[in-house]
PATOR-689203 format. One record per residue (C-alpha): y, x, z; residue number from 1; residue in one letter. Coordinates in Angstrom, 3 decimals, decimal comma. Last residue first. Layout:
{site {Y X Z} NUM A};
...
This chain:
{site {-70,524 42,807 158,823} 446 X};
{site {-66,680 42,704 157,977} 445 X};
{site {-66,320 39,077 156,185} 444 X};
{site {-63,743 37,763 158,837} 443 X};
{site {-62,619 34,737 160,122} 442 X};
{site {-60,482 33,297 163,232} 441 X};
{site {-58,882 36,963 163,864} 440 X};
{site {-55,861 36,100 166,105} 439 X};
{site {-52,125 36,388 165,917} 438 X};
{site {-51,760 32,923 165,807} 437 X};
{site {-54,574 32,369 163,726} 436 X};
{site {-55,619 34,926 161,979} 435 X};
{site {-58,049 35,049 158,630} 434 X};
{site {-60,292 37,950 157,196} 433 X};
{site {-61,847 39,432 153,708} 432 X};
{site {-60,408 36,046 151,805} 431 X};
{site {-61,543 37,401 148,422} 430 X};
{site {-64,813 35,867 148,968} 429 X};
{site {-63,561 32,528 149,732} 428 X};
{site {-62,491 32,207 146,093} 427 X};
{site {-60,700 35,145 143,385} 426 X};
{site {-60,824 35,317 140,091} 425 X};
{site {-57,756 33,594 138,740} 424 X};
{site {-55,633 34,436 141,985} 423 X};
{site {-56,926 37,710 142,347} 422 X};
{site {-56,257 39,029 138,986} 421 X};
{site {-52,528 37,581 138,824} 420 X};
{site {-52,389 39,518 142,109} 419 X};
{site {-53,064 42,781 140,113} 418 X};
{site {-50,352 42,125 137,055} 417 X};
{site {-47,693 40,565 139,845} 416 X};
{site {-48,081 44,121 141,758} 415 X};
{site {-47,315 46,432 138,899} 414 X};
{site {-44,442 44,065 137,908} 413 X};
{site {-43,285 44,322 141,857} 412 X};
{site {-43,364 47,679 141,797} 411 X};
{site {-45,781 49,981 143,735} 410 X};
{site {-49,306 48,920 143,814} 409 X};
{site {-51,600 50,226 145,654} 408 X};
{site {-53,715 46,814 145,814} 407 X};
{site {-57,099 48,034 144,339} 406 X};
{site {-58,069 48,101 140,355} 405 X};
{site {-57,728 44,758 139,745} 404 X};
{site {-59,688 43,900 137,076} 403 X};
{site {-62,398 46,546 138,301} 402 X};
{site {-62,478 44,916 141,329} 401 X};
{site {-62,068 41,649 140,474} 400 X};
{site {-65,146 41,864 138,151} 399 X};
{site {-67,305 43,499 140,860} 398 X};
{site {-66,606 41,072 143,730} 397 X};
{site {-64,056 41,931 147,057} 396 X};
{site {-62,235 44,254 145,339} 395 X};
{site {-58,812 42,773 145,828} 394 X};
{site {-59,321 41,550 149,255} 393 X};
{site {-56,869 39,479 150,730} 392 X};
{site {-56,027 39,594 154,315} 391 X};
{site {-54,849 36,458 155,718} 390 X};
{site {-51,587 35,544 158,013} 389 X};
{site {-50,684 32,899 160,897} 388 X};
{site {-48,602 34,449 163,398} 387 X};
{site {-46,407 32,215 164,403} 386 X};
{site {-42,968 32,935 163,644} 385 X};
{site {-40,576 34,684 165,949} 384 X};
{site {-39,778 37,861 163,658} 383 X};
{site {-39,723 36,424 159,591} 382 X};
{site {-43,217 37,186 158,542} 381 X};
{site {-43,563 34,304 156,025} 380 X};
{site {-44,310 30,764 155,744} 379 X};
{site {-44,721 29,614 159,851} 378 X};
{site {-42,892 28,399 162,322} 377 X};
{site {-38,708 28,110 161,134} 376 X};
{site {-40,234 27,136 157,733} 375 X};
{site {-42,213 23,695 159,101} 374 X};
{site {-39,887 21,513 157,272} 373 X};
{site {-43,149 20,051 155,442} 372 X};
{site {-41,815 21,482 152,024} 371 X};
{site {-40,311 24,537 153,487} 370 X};
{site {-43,495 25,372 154,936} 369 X};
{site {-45,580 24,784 151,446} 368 X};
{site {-42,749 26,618 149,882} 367 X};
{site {-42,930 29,808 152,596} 366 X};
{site {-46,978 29,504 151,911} 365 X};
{site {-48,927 27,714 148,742} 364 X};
{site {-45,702 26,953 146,953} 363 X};
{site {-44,802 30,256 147,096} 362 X};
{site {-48,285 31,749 145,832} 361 X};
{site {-47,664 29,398 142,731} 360 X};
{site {-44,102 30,878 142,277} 359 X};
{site {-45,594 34,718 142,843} 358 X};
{site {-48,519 34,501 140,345} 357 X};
{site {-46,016 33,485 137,543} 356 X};
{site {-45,776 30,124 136,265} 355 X};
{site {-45,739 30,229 132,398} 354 X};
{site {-44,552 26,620 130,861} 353 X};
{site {-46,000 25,143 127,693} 352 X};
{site {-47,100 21,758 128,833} 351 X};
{site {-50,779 23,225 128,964} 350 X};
{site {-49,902 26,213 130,513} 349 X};
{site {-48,048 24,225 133,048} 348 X};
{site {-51,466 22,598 134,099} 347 X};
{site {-53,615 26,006 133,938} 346 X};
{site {-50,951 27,662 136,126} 345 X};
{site {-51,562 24,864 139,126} 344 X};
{site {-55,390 25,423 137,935} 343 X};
{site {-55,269 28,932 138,849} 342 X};
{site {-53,231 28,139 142,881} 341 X};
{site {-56,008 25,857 143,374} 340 X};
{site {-58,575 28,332 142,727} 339 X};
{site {-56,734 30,368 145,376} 338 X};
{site {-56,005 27,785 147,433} 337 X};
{site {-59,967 27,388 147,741} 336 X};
{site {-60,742 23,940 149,526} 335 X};
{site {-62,297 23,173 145,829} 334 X};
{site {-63,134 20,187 143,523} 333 X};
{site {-59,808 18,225 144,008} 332 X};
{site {-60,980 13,861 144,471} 331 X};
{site {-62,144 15,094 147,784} 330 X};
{site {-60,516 17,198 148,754} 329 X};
{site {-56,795 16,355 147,764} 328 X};
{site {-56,548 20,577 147,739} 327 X};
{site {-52,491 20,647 147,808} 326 X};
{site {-49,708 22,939 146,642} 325 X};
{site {-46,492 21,865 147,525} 324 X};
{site {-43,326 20,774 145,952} 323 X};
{site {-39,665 20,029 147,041} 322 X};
{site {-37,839 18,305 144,106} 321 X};
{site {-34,980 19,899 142,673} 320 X};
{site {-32,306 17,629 140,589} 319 X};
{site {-30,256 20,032 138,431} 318 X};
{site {-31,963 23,455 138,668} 317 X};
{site {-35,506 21,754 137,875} 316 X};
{site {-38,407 22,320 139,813} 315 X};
{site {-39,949 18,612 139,912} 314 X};
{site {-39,279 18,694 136,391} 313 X};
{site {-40,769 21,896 135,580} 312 X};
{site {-43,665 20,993 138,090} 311 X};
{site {-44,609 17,821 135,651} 310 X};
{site {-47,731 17,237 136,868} 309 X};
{site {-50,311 17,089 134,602} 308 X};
{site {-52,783 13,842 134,051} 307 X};
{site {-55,126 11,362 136,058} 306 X};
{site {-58,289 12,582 134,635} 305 X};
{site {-60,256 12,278 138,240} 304 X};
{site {-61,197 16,413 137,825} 303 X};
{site {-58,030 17,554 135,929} 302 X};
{site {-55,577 15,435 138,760} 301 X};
{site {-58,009 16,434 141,532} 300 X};
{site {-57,737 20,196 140,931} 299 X};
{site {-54,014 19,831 139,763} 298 X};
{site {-53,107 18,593 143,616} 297 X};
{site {-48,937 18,555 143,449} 296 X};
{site {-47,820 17,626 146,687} 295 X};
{site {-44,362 16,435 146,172} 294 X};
{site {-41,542 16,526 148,870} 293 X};
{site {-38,455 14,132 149,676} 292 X};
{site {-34,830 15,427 149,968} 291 X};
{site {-33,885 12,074 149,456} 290 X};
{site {-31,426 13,078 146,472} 289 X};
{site {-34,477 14,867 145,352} 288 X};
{site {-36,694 12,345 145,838} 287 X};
{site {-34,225 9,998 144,164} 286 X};
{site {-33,654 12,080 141,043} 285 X};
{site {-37,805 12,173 140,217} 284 X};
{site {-37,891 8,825 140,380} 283 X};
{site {-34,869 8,017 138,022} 282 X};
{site {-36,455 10,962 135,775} 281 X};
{site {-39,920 8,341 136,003} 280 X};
{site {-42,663 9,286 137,950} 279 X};
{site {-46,347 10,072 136,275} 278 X};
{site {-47,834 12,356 138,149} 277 X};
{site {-46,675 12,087 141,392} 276 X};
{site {-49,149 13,174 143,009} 275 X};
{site {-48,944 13,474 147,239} 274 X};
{site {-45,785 11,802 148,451} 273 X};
{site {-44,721 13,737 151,716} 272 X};
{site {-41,848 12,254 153,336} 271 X};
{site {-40,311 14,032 156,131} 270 X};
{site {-36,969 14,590 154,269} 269 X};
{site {-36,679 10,789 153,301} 268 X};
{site {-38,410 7,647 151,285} 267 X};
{site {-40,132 5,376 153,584} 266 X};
{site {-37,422 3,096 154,821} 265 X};
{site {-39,825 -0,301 153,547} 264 X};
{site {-37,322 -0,462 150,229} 263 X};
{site {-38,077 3,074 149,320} 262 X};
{site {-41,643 2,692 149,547} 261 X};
{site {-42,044 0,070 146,982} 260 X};
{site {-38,865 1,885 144,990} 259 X};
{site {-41,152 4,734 144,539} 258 X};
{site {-43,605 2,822 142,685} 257 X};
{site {-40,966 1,150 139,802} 256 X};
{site {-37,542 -1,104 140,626} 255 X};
{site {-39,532 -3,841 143,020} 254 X};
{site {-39,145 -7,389 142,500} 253 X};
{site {-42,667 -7,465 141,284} 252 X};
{site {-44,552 -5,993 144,043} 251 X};
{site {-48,307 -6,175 143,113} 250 X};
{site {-47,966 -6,462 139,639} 249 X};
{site {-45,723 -3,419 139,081} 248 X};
{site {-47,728 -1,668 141,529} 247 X};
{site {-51,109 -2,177 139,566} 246 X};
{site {-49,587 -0,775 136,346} 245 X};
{site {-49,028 2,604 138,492} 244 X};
{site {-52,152 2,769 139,289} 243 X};
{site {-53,914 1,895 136,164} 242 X};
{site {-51,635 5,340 134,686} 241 X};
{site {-52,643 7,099 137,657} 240 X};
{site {-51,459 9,582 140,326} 239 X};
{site {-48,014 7,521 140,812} 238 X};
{site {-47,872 7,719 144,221} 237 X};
{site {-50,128 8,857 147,537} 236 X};
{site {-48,786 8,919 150,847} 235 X};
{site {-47,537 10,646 153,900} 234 X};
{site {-44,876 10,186 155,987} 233 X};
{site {-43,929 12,570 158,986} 232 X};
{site {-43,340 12,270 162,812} 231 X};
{site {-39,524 13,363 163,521} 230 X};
{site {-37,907 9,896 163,430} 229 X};
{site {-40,274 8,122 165,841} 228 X};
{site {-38,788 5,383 166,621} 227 X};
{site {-37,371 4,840 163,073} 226 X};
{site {-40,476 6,294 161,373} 225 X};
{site {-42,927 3,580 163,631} 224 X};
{site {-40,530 1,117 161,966} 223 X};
{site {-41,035 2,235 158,641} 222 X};
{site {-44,550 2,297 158,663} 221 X};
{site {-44,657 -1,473 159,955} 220 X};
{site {-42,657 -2,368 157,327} 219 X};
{site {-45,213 -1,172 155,029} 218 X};
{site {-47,934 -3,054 156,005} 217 X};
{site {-45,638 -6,336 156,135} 216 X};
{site {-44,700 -5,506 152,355} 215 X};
{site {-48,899 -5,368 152,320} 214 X};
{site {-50,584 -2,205 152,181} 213 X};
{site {-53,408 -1,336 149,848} 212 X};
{site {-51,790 -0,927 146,359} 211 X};
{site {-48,958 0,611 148,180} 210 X};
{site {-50,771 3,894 148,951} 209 X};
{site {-53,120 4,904 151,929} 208 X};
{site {-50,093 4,208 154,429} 207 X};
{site {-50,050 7,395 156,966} 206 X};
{site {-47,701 7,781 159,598} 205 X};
{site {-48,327 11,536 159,968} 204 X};
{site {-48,261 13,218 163,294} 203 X};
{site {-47,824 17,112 164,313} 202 X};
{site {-50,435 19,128 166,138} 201 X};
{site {-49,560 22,887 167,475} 200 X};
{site {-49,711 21,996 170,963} 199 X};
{site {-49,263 18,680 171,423} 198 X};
{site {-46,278 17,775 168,919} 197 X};
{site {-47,219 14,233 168,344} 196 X};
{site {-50,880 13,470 169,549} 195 X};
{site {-51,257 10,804 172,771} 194 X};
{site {-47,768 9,295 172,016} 193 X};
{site {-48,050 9,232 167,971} 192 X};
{site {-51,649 7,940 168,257} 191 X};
{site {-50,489 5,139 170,913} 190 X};
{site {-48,117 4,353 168,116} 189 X};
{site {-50,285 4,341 165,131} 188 X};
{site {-53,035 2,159 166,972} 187 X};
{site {-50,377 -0,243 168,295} 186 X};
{site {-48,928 -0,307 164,438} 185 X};
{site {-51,469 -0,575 162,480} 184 X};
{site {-52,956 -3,369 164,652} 183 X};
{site {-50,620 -5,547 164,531} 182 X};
{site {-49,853 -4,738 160,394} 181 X};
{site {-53,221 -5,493 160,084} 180 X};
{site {-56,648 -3,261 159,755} 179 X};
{site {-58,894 -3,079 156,541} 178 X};
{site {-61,074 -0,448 156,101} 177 X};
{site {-64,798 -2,626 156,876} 176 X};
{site {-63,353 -5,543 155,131} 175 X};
{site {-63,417 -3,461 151,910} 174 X};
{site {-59,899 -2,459 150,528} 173 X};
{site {-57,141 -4,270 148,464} 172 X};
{site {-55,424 -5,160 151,884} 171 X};
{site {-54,523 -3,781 154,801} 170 X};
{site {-54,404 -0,439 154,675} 169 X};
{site {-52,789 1,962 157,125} 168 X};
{site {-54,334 5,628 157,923} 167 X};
{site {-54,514 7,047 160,895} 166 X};
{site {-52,780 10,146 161,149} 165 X};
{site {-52,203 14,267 160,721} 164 X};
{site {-50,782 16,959 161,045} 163 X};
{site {-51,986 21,020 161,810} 162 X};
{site {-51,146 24,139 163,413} 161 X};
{site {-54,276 25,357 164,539} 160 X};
{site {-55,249 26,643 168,204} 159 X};
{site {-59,060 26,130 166,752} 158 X};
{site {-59,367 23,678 169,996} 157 X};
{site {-56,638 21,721 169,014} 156 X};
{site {-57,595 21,532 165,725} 155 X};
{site {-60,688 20,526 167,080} 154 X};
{site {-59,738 17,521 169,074} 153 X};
{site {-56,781 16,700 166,294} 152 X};
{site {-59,616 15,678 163,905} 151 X};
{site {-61,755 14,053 166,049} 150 X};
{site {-59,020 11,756 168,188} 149 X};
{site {-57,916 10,857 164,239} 148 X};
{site {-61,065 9,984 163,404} 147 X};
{site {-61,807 7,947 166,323} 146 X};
{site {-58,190 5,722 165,341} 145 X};
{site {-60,153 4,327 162,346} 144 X};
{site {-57,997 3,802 159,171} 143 X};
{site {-58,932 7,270 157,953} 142 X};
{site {-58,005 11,135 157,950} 141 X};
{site {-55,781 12,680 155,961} 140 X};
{site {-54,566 16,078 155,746} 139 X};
{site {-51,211 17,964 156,027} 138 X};
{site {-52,748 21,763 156,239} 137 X};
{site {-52,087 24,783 157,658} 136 X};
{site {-54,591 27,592 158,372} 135 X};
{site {-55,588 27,399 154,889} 134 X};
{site {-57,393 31,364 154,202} 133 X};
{site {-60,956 29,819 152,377} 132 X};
{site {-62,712 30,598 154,871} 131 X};
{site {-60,462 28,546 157,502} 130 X};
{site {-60,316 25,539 155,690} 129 X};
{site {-64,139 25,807 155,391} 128 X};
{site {-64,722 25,818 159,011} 127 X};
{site {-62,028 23,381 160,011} 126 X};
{site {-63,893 20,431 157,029} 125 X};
{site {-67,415 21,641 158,994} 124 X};
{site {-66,021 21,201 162,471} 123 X};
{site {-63,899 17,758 161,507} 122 X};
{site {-67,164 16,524 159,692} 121 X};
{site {-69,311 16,610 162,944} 120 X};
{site {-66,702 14,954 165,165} 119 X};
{site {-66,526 12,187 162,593} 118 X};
{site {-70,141 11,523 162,716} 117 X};
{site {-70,103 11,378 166,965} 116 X};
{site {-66,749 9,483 166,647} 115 X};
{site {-68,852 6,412 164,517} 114 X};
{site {-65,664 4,554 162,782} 113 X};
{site {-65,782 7,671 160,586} 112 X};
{site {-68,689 6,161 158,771} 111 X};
{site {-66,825 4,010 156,866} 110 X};
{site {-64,948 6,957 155,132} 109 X};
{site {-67,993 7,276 152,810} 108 X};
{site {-68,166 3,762 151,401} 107 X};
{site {-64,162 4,124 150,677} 106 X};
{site {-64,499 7,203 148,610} 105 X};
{site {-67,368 7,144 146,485} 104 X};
{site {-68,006 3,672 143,947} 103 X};
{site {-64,274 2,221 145,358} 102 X};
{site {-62,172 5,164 145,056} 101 X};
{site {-63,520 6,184 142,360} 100 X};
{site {-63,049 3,211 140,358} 99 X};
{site {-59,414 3,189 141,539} 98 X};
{site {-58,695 7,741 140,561} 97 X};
{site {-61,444 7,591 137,533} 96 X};
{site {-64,793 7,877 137,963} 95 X};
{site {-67,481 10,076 136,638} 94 X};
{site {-69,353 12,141 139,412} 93 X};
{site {-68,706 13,196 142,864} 92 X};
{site {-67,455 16,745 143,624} 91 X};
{site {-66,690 16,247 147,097} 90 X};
{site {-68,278 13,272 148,567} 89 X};
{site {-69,155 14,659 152,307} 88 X};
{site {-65,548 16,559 152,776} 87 X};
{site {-64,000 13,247 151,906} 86 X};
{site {-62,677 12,324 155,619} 85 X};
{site {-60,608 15,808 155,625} 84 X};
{site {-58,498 14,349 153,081} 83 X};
{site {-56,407 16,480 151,611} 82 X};
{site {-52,603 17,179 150,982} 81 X};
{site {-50,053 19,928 151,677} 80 X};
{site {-52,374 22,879 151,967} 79 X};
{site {-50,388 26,063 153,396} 78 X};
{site {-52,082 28,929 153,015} 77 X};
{site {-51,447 31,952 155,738} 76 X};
{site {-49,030 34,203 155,634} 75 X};
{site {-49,929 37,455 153,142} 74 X};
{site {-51,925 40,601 153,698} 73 X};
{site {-53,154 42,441 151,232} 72 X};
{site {-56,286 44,994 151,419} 71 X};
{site {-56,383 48,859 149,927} 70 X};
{site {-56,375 49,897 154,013} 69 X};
{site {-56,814 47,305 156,374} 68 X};
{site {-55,721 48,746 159,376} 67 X};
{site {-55,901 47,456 163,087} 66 X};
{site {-53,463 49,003 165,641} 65 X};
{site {-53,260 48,966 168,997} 64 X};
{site {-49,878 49,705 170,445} 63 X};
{site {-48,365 52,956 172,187} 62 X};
{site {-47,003 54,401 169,152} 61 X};
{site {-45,151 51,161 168,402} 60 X};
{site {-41,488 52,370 168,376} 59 X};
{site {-42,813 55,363 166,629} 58 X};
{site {-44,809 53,502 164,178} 57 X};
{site {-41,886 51,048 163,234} 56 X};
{site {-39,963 52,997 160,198} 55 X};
{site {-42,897 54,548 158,524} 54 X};
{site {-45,074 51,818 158,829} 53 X};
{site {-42,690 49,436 156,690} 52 X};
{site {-41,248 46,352 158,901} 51 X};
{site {-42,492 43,473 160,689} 50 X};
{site {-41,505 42,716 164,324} 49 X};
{site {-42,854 40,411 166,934} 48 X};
{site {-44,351 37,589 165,307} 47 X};
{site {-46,401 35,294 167,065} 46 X};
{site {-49,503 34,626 169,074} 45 X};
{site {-48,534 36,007 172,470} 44 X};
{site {-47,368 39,253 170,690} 43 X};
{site {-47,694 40,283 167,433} 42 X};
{site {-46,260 43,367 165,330} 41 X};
{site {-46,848 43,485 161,750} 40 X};
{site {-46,884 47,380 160,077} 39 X};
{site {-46,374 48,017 156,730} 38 X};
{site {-47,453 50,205 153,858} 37 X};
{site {-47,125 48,729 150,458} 36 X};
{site {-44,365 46,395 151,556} 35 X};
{site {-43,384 43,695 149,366} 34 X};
{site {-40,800 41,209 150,072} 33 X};
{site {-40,504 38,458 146,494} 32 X};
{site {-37,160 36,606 146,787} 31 X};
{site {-34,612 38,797 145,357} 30 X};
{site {-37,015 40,955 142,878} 29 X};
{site {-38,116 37,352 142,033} 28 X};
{site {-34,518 36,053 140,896} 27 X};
{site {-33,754 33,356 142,770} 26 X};
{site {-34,201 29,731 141,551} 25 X};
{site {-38,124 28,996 140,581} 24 X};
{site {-38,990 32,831 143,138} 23 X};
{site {-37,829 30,579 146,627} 22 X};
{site {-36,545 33,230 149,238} 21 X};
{site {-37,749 35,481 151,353} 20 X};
{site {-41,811 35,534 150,289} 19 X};
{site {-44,300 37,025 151,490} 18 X};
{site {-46,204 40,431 150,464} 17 X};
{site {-47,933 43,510 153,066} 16 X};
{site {-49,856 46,477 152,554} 15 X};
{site {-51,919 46,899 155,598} 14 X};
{site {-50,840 47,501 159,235} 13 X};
{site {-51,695 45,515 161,752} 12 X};
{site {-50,500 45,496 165,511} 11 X};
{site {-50,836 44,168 168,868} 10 X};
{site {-48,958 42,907 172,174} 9 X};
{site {-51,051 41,358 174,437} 8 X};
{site {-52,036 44,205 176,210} 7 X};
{site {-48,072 44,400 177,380} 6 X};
{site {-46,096 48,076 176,468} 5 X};
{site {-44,558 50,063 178,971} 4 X};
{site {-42,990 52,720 176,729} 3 X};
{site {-39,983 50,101 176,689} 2 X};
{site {-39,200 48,808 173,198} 1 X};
């Protein structure tokens, strides 16, 4: 580096942990990058170099330099499915997933046909994304083009890398949801055209779940994918047992849920199928052959009763499945990826499978990424990523503290034992500050 340096080009140094390679296949000493003293380099919002202090600080003497000593940095979470249009019902009581959805869910996302309302409840869902460390997320929003306008107006403005899209439903639904397969499509298309790649802002074709979409519903989805080939899918399957009964009557000549979506041209590398609790092997074998990706959402599936997620299956050696961590606010209880990440290892506890700390924190950043093809921007602190990253604090309540006993760890065993202790105590208050594109978005510091 010259010794003329730019203004925009900045530095942190902190210890430092991502993730290289995927921890469920390669050994974690192989996959797991930990740097107890390192130095990130941005410029203009990404990644300029990342290495250990010792090795970069005389290239960088020049630069400004922020330290968060006895903090962790990591990239920034990745949340792979939630509904920004149930921030107002969170946390409401006693239904399962189609009860639910009729006593809470649908009443409260007809009020996103006002823009004024659904302005208001993009800023507050943004807000607490952003305490809580997600500066990703795939999220939906609801049948009414205004919400979409809302949504992607302030992730625009917040400089956030985020998808989205107006959902399709049909049928099955209240009058005041419903659109047709006309309509779906103009209003998806014009969506696609005003919204796809605009900055940071990616589209999702968005059919709520079979149950609600007609087979004309769903043809409609597939043709916007085939014009649009690099927009996503995104969806809801097999999340409960009613559910799943439901399909079979709905589309009898199908082979089981996926094969509803399969049929329409649904099923590919873009398609994000959020559940997916209770798929059959023959299921789980096509999404892999399809390289299709799970969001697994154990918050919502404990809180609605749906049932665990198989993530051994999913993760298997002989038909992989790509899987994500996702919120599903509001049938999950928390936008915390953190408390997230604890139930994920409460749900293979209870089918007799240890996760580690560092293959739930993949699926919440460089798997996250990988599962919405999105690892060439963000994930980990490869040089030419955006620089999205948060600063953990170990300390940041009395238990944790003394659980944890600071960050200066130095093995990866010694490490694992103190993040363990973060991820199963820690919430928004263990987020001490959040960057977006190289900069600060959120911080505790008084």
């Amino acid at each position: 580096m010259s010794s003329f340096v730019s203004q925009s080009v900045r530095a942190i140094r902190a210890a430092f942990l991502d993730f290289v390679d995927d921890p469920f296949y390669v050994p974690e000493s192989n996959s797991v990058r930990y740097i107890p003293d390192g130095l990130l380099v941005i410029e203009n919002g990404a990644i300029a170099d990342f290495g250990s202090y010792d090795d970069l600080q005389k290239k960088y003497s020049t630069v400004p330099v922020t330290a968060y000593p006895d903090k962790l940095i990591m990239p920034g979470f990745i949340d792979t499915h939630v509904h920004y249009s149930q921030y107002e019902m969170i946390a409401a009581y006693g239904e399962q997933l189609l009860e639910w959805l009729n006593k809470y869910a649908f009443p409260t996302e007809e009020k996103f046909r006002d823009k004024t309302y659904a302005q208001k409840i993009a800023a507050l869902f943004f807000d607490e994304l952003v305490k809580q460390g997600t500066t990703t997320a795939l999220v939906f929003a609801t049948v009414h083009p205004e919400s979409v306008d809302a949504f992607f107006e302030e992730a625009s403005r917040r400089n956030m890398r985020m998808i989205s899209g107006k959902v399709l439903m049909d049928r099955n639904a209240p009058d005041y949801l419903r659109d047709t397969p006309e309509t779906a499509y103009a209003d998806s298309k014009q969506l696609i055209q005003k919204w796809h790649k605009q900055g940071r802002l990616l589209y999702a074709v968005t059919p709520r779940f079979a149950p609600t979409c007609s087979d004309a519903q769903l043809q409609v989805a597939g043709k916007l994918l085939q014009e649009f080939p690099d927009v996503y899918l995104h969806t809801h399957i097999s999340e409960n047992v009613k559910e799943v009964a439901w399909v079979a009557e709905l589309f009898p000549e199908s082979k089981g849920y996926l094969d509803v979506y399969d049929r329409a041209g649904l099923v590919g590398q873009r398609s994000v199928f959020a559940h997916g609790i209770h798929l059959t092997d023959a299921e789980f074998q096509r999404l892999s052959e399809t390289k299709s990706t799970i969001a697994f959402c154990p918050t919502s599936n404990l809180f609605l009763g749906s049932g665990l997620f198989k993530i051994a299956q999913a993760k298997s050696i002989d038909y992989p499945v790509k899987v994500g961590l996702g919120t599903d606010v509001g049938g999950g209880t928390t936008f915390s990826m953190l408390h997230t990440a604890n139930e994920a290892y409460k749900v293979a506890q209870l089918q007799g499978e240890s996760l580690s700390c560092f293959k739930i924190l993949f699926l919440a950043t460089l798997g996250g990424a990988k599962a919405l093809l999105l690892d060439d921007k963000i994930g980990n602190f490869e040089v030419g990523k955006e620089a999205d990253f948060i600063v953990l604090d170990p300390k940041a309540t009395p238990l944790m503290a003394n659980r944890t006993q600071g960050f200066s760890a130095r093995t990866l065993e010694n490490l694992a034992q103190k993040l363990f202790g973060v991820m199963m105590l820690g919430d928004d208050r263990a987020i001490y500050a959040v960057y977006i594109a190289g900069e600060l978005a959120h911080c505790l510091a008084p």
